[in-house]
C-alpha positions as CSV (number, residue, x, y, z in Angstrom):
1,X,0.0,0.0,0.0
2,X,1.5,3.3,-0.9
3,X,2.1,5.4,1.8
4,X,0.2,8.9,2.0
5,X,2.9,12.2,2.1
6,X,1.8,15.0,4.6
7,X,1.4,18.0,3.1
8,X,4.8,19.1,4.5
9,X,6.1,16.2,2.9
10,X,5.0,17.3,-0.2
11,X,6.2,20.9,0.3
12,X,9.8,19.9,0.6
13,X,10.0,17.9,-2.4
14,X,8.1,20.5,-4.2
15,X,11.3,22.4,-3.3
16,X,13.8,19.8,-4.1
17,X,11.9,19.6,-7.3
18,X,12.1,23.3,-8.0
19,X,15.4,23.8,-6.9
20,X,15.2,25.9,-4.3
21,X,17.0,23.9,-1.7
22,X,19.8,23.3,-3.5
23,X,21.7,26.8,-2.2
24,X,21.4,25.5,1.9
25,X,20.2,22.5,3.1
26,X,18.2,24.2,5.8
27,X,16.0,25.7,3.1
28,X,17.6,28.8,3.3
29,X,18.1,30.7,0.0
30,X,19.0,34.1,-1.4
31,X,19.9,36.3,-4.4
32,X,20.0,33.9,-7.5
33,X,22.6,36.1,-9.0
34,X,23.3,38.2,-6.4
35,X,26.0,37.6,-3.5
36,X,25.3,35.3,-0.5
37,X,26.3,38.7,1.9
38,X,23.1,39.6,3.2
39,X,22.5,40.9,6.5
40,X,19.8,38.9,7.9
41,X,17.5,36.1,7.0
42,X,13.8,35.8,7.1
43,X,11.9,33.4,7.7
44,X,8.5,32.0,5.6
45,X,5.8,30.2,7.1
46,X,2.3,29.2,4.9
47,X,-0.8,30.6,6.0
48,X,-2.4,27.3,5.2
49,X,-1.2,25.9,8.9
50,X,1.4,27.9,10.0
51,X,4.3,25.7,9.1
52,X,7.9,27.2,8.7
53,X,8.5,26.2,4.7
54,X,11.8,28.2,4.7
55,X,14.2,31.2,5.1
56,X,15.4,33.5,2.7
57,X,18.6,35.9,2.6
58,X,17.1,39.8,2.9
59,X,19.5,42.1,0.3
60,X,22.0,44.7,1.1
61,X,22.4,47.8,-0.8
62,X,25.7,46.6,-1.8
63,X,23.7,43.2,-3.1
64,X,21.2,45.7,-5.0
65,X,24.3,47.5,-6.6
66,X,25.7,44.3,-7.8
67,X,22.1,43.1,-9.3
68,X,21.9,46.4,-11.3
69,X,25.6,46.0,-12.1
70,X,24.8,42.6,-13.8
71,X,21.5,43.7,-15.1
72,X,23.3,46.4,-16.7
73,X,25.9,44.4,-18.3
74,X,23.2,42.0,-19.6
75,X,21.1,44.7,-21.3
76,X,24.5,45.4,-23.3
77,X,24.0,42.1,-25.2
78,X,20.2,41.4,-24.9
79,X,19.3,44.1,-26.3
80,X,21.4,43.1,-29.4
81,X,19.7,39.4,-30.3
82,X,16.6,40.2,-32.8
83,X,13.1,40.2,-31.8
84,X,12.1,37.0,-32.7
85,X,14.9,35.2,-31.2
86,X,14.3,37.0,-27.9
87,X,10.7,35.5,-28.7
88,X,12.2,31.6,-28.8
89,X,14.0,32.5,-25.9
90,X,10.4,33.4,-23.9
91,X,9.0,30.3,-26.2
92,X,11.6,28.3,-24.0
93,X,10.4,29.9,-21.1
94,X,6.7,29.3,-21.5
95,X,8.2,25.1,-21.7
96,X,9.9,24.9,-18.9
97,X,6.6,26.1,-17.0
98,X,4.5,23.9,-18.4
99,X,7.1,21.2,-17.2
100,X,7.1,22.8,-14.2
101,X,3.5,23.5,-13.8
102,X,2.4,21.2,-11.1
103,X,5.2,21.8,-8.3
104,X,4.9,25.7,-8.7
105,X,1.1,25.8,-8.7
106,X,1.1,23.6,-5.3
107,X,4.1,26.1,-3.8
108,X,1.7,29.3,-5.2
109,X,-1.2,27.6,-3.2
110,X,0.9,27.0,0.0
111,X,3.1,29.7,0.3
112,X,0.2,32.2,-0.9
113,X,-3.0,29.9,0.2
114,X,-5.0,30.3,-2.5
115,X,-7.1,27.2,-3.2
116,X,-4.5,24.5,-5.6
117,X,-6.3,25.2,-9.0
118,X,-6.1,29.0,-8.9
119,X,-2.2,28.3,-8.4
120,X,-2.4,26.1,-10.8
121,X,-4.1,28.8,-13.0
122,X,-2.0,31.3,-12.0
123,X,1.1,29.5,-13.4
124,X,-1.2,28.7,-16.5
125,X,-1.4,32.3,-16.8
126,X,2.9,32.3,-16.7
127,X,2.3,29.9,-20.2
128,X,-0.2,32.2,-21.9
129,X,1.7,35.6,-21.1
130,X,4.8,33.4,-22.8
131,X,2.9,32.0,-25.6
132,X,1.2,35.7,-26.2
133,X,4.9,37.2,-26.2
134,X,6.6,34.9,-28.4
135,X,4.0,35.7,-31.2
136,X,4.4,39.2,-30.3
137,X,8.3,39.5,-31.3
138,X,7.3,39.5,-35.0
139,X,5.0,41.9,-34.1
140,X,6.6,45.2,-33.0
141,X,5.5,47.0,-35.3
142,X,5.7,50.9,-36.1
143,X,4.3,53.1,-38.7
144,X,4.7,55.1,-41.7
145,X,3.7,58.5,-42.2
146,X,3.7,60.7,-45.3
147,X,5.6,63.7,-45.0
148,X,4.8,66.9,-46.1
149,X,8.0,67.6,-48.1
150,X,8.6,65.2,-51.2
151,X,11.5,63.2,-51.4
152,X,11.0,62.7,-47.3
153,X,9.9,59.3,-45.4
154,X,8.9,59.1,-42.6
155,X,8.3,56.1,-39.6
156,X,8.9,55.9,-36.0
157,X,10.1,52.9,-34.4
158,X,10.5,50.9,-31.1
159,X,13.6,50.3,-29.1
160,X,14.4,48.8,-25.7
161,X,14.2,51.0,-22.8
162,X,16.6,48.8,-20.7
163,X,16.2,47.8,-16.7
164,X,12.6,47.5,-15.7
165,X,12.1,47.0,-12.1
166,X,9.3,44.9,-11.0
167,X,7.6,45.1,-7.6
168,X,4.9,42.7,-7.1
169,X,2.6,41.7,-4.6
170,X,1.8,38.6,-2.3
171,X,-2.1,37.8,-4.0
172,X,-0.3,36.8,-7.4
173,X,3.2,35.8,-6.7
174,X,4.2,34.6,-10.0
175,X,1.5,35.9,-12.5
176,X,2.3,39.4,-12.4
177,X,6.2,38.9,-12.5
178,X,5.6,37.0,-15.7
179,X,2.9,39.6,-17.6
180,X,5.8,42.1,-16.9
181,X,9.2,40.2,-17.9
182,X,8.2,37.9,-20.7
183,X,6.7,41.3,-22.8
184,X,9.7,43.2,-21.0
185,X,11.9,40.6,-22.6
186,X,10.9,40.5,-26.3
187,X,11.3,43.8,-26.1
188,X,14.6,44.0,-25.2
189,X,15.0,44.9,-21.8
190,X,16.5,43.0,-18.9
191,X,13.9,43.4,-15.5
192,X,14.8,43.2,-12.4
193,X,12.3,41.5,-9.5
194,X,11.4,42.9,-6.1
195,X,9.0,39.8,-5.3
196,X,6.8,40.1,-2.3
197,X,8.5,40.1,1.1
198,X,5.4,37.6,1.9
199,X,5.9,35.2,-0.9
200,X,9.7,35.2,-1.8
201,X,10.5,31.0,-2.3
202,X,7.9,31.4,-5.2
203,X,9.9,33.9,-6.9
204,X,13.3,31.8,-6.2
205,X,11.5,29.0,-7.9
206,X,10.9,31.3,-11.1
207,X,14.2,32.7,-10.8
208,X,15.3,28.8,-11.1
209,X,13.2,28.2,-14.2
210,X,14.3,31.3,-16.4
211,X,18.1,30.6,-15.4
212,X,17.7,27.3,-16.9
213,X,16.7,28.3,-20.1
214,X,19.4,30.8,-20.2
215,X,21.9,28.7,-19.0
216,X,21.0,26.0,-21.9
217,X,21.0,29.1,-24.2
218,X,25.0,30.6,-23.2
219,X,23.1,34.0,-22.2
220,X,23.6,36.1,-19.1
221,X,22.1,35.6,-15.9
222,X,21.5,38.9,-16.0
223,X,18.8,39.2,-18.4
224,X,16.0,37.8,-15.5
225,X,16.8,39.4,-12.1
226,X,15.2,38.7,-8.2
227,X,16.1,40.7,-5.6
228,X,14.4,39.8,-2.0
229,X,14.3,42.8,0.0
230,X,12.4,44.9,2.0
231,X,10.8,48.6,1.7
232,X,13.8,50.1,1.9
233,X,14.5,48.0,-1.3
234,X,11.9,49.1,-3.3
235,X,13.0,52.9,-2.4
236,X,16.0,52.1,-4.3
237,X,14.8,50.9,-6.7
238,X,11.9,54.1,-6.9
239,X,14.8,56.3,-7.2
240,X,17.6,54.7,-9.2
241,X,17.2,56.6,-12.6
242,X,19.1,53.4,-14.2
243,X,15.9,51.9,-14.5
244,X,14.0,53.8,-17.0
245,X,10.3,51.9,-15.8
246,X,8.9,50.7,-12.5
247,X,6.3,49.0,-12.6
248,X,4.6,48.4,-9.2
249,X,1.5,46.3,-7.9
250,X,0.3,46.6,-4.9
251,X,-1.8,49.4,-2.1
252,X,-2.7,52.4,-3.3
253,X,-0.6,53.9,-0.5
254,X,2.4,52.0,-2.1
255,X,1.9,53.4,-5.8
256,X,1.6,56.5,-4.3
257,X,5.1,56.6,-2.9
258,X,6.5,54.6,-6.2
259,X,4.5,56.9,-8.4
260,X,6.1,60.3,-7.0
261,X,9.9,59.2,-6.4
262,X,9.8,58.2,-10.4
263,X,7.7,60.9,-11.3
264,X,10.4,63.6,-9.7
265,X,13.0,61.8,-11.6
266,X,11.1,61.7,-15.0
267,X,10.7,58.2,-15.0
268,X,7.8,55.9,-16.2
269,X,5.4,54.2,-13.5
270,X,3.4,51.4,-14.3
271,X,1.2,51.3,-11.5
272,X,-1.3,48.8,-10.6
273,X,-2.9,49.5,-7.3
274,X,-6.1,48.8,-5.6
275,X,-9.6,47.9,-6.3
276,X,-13.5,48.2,-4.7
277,X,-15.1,46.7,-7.7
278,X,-18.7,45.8,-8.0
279,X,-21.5,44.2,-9.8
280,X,-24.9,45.2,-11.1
281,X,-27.4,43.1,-10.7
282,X,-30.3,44.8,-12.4
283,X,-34.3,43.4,-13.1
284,X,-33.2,42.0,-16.3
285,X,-30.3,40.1,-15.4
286,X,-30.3,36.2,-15.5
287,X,-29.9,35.0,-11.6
288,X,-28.2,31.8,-12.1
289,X,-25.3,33.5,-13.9
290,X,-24.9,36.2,-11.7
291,X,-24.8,34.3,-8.3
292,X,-22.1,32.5,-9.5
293,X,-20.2,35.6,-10.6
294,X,-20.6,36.7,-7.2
295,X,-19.6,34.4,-5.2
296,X,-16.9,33.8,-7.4
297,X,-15.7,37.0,-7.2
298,X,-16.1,37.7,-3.2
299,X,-14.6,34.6,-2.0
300,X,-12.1,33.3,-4.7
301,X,-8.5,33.8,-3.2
302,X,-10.1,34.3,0.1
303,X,-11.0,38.1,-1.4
304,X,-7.4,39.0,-2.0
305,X,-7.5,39.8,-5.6
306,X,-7.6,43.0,-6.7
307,X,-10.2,42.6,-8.9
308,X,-11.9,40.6,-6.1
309,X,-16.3,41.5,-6.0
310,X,-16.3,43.9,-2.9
311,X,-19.6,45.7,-3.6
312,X,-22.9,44.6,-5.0
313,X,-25.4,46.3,-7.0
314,X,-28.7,45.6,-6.7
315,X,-32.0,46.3,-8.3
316,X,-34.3,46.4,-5.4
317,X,-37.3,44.1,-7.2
318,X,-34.1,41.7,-7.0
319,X,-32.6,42.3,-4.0
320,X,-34.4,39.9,-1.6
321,X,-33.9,37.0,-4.0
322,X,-30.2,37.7,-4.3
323,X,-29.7,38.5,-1.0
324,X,-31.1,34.5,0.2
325,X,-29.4,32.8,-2.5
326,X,-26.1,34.0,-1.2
327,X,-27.3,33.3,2.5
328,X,-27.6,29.8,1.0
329,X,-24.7,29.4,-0.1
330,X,-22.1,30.9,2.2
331,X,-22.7,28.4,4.7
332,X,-22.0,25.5,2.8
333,X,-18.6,27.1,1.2
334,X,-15.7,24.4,1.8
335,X,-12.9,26.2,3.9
336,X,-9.5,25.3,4.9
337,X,-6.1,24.3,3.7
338,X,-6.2,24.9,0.2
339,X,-4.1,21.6,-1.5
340,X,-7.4,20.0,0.0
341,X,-9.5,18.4,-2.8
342,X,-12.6,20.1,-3.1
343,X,-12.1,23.4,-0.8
344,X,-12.9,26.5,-2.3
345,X,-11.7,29.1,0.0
346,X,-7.9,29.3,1.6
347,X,-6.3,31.2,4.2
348,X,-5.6,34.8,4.6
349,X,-2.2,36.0,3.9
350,X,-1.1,36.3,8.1
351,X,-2.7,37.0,10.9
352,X,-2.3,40.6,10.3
353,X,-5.2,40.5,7.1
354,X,-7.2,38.7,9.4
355,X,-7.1,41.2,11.9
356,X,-7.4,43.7,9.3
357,X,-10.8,41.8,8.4
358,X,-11.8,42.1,11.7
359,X,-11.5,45.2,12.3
360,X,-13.2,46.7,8.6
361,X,-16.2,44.5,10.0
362,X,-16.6,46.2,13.3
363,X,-15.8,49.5,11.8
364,X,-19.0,49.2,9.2
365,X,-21.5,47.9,11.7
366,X,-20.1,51.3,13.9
367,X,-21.4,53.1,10.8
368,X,-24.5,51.3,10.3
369,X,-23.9,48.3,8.1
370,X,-25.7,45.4,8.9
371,X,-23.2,41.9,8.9
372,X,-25.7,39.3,7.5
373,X,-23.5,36.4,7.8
374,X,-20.0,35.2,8.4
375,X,-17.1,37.4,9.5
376,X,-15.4,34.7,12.0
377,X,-11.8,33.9,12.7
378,X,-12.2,30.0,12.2
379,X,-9.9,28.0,14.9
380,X,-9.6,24.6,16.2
381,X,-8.0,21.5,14.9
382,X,-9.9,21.3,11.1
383,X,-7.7,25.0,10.5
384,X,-4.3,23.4,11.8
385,X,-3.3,27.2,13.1
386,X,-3.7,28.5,9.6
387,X,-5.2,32.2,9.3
388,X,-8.8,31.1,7.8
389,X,-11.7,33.5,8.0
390,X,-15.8,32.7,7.1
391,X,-16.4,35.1,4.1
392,X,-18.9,37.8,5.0
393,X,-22.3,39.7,4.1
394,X,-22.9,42.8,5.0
395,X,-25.8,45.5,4.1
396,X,-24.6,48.6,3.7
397,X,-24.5,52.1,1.7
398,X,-22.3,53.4,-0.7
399,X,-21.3,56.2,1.3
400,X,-20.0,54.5,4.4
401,X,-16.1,55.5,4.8
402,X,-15.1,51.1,5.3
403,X,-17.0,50.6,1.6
404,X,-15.7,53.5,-0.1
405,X,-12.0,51.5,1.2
406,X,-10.2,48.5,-0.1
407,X,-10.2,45.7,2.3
408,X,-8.6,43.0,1.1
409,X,-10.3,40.4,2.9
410,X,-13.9,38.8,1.6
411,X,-16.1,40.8,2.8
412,X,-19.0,41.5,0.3
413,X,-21.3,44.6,0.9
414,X,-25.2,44.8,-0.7
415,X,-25.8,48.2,-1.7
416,X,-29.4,48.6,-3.2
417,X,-30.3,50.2,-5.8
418,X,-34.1,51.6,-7.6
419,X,-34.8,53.3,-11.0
420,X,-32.9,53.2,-13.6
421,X,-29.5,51.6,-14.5
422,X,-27.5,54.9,-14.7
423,X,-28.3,55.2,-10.9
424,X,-26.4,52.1,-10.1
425,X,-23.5,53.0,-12.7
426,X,-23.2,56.2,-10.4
427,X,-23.2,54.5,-7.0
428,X,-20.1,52.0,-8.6
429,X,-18.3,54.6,-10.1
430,X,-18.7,56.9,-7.1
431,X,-15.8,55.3,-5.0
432,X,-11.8,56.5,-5.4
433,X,-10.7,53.7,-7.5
434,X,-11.1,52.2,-10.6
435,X,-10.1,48.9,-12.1
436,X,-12.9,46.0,-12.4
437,X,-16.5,46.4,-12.7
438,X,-19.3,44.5,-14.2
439,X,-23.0,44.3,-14.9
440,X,-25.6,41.4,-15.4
441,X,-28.4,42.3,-17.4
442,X,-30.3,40.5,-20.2
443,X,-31.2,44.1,-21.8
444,X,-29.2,45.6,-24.3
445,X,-29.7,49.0,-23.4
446,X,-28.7,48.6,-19.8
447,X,-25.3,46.8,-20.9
448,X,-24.9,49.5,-23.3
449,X,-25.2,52.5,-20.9
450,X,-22.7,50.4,-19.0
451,X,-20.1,50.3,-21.6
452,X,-20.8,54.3,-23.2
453,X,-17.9,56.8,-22.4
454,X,-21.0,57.8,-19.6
455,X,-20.9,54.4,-18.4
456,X,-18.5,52.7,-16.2
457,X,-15.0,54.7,-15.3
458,X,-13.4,51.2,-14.5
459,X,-10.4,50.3,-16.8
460,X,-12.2,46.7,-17.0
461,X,-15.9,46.8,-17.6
462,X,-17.3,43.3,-18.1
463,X,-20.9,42.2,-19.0
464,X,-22.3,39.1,-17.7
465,X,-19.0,37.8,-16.4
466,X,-17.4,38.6,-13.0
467,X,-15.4,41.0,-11.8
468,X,-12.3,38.6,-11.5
469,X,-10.4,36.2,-13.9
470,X,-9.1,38.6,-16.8
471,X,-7.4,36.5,-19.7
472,X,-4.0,37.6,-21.1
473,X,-4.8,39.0,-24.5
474,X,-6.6,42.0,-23.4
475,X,-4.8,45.2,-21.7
476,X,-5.6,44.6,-17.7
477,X,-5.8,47.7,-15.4
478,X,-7.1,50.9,-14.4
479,X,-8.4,54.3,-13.2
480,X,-8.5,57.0,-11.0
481,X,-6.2,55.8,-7.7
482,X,-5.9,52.0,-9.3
483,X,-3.0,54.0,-11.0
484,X,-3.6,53.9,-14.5
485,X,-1.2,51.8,-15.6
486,X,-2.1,48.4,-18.3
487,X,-0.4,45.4,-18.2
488,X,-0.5,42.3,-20.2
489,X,-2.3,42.2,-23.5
490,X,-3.5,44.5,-26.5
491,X,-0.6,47.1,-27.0
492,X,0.6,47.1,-23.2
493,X,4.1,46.4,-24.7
494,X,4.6,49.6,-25.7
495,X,4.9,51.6,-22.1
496,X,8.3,48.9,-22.4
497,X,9.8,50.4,-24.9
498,X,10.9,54.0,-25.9
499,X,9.7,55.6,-29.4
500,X,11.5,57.1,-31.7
501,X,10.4,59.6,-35.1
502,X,12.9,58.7,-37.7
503,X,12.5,61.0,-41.1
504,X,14.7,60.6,-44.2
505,X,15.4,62.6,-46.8
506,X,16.9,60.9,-49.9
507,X,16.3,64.1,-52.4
508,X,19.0,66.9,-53.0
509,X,17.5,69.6,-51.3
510,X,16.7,70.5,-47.7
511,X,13.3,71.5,-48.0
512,X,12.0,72.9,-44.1
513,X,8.6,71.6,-42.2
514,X,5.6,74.0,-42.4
515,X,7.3,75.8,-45.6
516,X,9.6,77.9,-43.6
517,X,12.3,79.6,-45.7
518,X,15.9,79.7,-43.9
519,X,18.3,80.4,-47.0
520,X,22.3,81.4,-46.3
C-alpha cells in the first residue's frame, strides 16, 4: 500500500523539485545572481497551517548594486539578439513552465493559500503571457507617415528602454512577475524582481526556471533578475534613474510613494494598485449566472485579488432573491487548507489580514452596516493554526467610509439600488478607485449604458461575467487611484519600450517643415 505524504512532505519535495533547496540545506536561499552577503534572514511560514517552509537571505544595498551592475551588463547584449529570437527564448520559457507547472502551482497555493487550482491557474497564466509574447516578437511593429515635403519618409520605431524593475505583490506571486518580464523581454529589456517580502520561495523557484533556459542558451544571468528585499528596497529601486520603468502592484498607498519618487526623476510608472469593484445586478439580469459571478468573485482567493467582488449592486425588485441565494450558499462554502480536494476558499495571507478583516467588520457595523453572515476567525483543529476567516455579508450604503476602502479580505457589501440603470453606474463609479466592474443584465440598453464613455469609469468593464479572472490578451488595469497603468495584453508592450520619429530625406534639397524659408 503506498504510503500517503503529509502536506509538508509534499512541500519539501516541491522544493527539491524546483530547486530551491539546493543553495542550503536548511532551506535557506538568497539572491539567485546576487551575492550570498546579506545581513539577515527571514523566515517564511504558509498561511495554510502555520508551518515554517523556509528562510530566505534579505539584500543589502551593496547586493542591489551588484544586481543592477549585472542587469546592466546583460542589457549590453540582450538588447542586441533580434526580436524574434528574444521571442524563442520566452517560447523556451513558457516550456519549462509547463514542465514545471504542477510543483509551482502547489508552492503558489501553499506559500500564498489560494485554493491549488487557482495556483495552478496562475502559473497557467505564466504559459499564456509566454505563448502571447513569443508571437508578439514579430509583431513590434511601427508606422509610416507621409511627410509633407517630397523626397521625405517618414516612420517611428521601437527600441528597448533597458532595466525595468518589477515590484509585485503577495495575491499573485508569479502571474504578475511573468505579464511584466516575458513582454519586457521581447522587447529587449532586462527586468529586475522585487518579489513580495510575503511570498519570496515562489519567486526563487521562477528565478530557477528562467536561469535554466538561459543557461541551456549561453546567455547572461542577468537578463531575469530577483532581488528579496524589504521597503527600503523598493526605495531604491523608486529612485535609481538606471531603470527607466517601475512597474509596481500593490496598495494604493504604495503606488503613491513609487509613483512620486519616479515621477520627480522623470521616470515611467506602471502602476497597478487597488480595487472596490462591484457588480450590477439589475431586473433584467439572468440569476443563475450572476450568483455565481458573485460568489466567485467575493470569496475566490479568500478576497485578496484586486479585482476581487467587494460591492454589489442591486435592483431592489431583485434584491431579496439575491440577497437568500447567497445566504444559501455561504454556509456550505468548503474552507481550509487549500491543497485539499474540493475546498474553495484558503487562508488569509497572516494574521495581520485577518485582523485587518476584523477590524473593517466592526468598523462598518459602527457606521451602520448590517453583517448578515460570516465574518469569523475559524480556529480549532480542522484550520491546523492557519489564518482562515468565514467570508462575509454585509448591508450597507455606498457612502460608508469602510466601503468606499479596499479591504482586502472577503467581505461582500449589498448596496441597493431603484430606478434606472445609470443610478447604479453612479453608485459603482462613485468610490476613489477604478479597475474592475461589471454588470448582469439581459437588456441591451442597460449593458450599453454600461459600456458608453457615460458608463462605467473602470479600466475593465465586463458584461455578464465577474469581476475577477481577466485573460492575457486583453490590456488589464485601471483608473482614478488604481494607477492607471495596463499590463498584459492588446498594446501594453509599448509603455516597455521607448519611441523614436525617424524622417529621411533621400532628395538633393533640404526643404524645411511647415514651408519655412531659412536660406544662407
Amino acid at each position: 500500500m503506498m504510503e500517503t505524504l503529509t502536506h509538508q512532505e509534499e512541500i519539501r519535495n516541491i522544493l527539491d523539485t524546483l530547486k530551491i533547496n539546493e543553495l542550503n540545506p536548511a532551506y535557506s536561499t538568497g539572491l539567485a545572481w546576487g551575492s550570498l552577503n546579506q545581513a539577515y534572514t527571514k523566515k517564511v511560514y504558509s498561511p495554510t497551517d502555520s508551518s515554517f517552509i523556509g528562510s530566505v537571505c534579505m539584500a543589502t544595498p551593496t547586493d542591489y548594486e551588484e544586481v543592477v551592475g549585472k542587469a546592466k551588463q546583460a542589457f549590453e547584449v540582450w538588447k542586441r539578439v533580434p526580436a524574434p529570437k528574444r521571442g524563442e527564448i520566452v517560447r523556451q520559457i513558457g516550456d519549462k513552465l509547463r514542465t514545471y507547472k504542477t510543483p509551482l502551482g502547489k508552492l503558489v497555493s501553499y506559500e500564498m493559500g489560494k485554493i491549488y487550482q487557482e495556483g495552478l491557474g496562475e502559473v497557467q497564466e505564466m504559459i499564456d503571457i509566454c505563448d502571447f509574447a513569443v508571437g508578439l516578437a514579430r509583431q513590434l511593429y511601427g508606422s509610416t507617415m507621409h511627410s509633407e515635403r517630397s523626397e521625405h519618409r517618414m516612420y517611428d520605431q521601437y527600441h528597448p528602454l533597458g532595466i525595468v524593475g518589477v515590484i509585485s505583490a503577495f495575491n499573485f506571486p508569479v502571474a504578475v512577475w511573468a505579464w511584466n518580464a516575458m513582454l519586457a523581454a521581447v522587447c529587449g529589456d532586462v527586468t529586475i524582481w522585487k518579489p513580495s517580502e510575503k511570498t519570496p520561495l515562489c519567486a526563487v523557484a521562477c528565478q530557477h526556471i528562467v536561469g535554466e533556459v538561459l543557461k541551456e542558451n549561453n546567455l547572461p544571468e542577468g537578463i531575469f533578475n530577483i532581488i528579496i528585499g524589504d521597503a527600503e528596497i523598493g526605495k531604491l529601486m523608486a529612485h535609481d534613474k538606471r531603470m527607466p520603468l517601475i512597474s509596481a502592484t500593490g496598495s494604493t498607498r504604495m503606488g503613491k510613494q513609487v509613483g512620486k519618487a519616479v515621477g520627480e526623476r522623470l521616470g515611467r510608472s506602471l502602476l497597478e494598485l487597488g480595487g472596490n469593484n462591484a457588480i450590477i445586478i439589475t431586473e433584467n439580469a439572468d440569476l443563475e449566472m450572476a450568483i455565481r459571478a458573485t460568489v466567485f468573485g467575493a470569496v475566490g482567493t479568500c478576497g485578496q485579488r484586486c479585482t476581487t467582488t467587494r460591492r454589489l449592486i442591486i435592483h431592489e425588485n431583485r434584491y431579496e432573491e439575491v440577497k437568500q441565494r447567497l445566504l444559501s450558499i455561504y454556509p456550505k462554502l468548503p474552507i481550509g487548507n487549500p491543497l485539499n480536494e474540493g475546498i474553495l476558499v484558503g487562508p488569509l495571507i497572516d494574521k495581520d489580514a485577518v485582523n485587518n478583516f476584523s477590524n473593517a467588520l466592526q468598523n462598518v457595523q459602527k457606521e451602520g452596516g448590517k453583517l448578515l453572515i460570516g465574518g469569523e476567525v475559524l480556529n480549532g483543529e480542522h484550520y491546523a493554526n492557519g489564518c482562515y476567516v468565514s467570508p462575509a455579508i454585509v448591508e450597507a450604503e455606498n457612502h460608508y467610509e469602510m466601503v468606499q476602502e479596499e479591504t482586502f479580505a472577503p467581505i461582500l457589501y449589498l448596496i441597493r439600488y431603484s430606478g434606472d440603470v445609470q443610478n447604479a453606474i453612479d453608485i459603482q463609479n462613485d468610490v476613489k478607485q477604478g479597475l474592475s466592474s461589471a454588470i448582469f443584465s439581459t437588456n441591451m440598453l442597460e449593458t450599453e449604458k454600461f459600456l458608453a464613455h457615460w458608463g462605467s469609469d473602470c479600466g475593465i468593464a465586463n458584461v455578464n461575467i465577474g469581476t475577477s479572472g481577466a485573460e492575457i490578451g486583453g490590456a488589464f488595469g485601471g483608473e482614478k487611484e488604481t494607477g492607471g497603468g495596463r499590463e498584459s495584453g492588446s498594446d501594453a508592450w509599448k509603455v516597455y519600450m521607448r519611441r523614436q520619429t525617424n524622417t529621411i530625406n533621400y532628395g538633393t534639397s533640404l526643404p524645411l517643415a511647415q514651408g519655412i524659408k531659412f536660406d544662407v
